[in-house]
N, C-alpha and C positions, 0 to 999 in steps of 0.2 A: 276659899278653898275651891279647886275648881274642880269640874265633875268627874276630870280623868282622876283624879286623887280620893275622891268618893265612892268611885269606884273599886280604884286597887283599894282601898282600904275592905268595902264589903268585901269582893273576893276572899281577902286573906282570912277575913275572920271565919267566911263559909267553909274556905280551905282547912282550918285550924279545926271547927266545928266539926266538919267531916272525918277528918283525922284522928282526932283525938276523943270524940263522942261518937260516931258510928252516923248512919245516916237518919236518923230521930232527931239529932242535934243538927244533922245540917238542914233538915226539913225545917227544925223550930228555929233556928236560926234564918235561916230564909224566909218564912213566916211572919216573924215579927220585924223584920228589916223592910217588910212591904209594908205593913202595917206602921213603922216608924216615917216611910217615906210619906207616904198619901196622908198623914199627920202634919208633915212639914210642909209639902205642900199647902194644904190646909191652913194652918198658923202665918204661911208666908202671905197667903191671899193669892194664889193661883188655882184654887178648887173652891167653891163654893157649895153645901150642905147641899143644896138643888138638884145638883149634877148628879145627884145619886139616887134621885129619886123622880127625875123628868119621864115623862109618858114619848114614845119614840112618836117623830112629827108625823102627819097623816100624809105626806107629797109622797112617802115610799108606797102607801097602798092606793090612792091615786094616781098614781102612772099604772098600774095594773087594771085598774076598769078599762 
């Protein structure tokens, strides 16, 4: 499925979410659609547990001395 199609699909569900639940349901619906994504990421093997928890490199406060 390709990502334009991933897309309209999230859209319509936020669309429907918003509509028909008010915006608590579009908030939790967006909510857990990121938290679904960074999951599948995840599972697919293009994030790794690391990434979330790496210390930022020292070459950005090294150019400042």
């Amino acid at each position: 499925m390709s990502m334009a199609v991933v897309g309209l699909l999230a859209g319509m569900a936020l669309g429907f979410a918003g509509y028909f639940g008010g915006f608590g349901a579009f908030v939790l619906v967006a909510a857990l659609g990121a938290i679904g994504f960074v999951a599948g990421r995840f599972l697919d093997g293009d994030l790794e547990a690391g990434d979330f928890f790496r210390t930022r490199s020292g070459g950005r406060d090294e150019r400042r001395r």
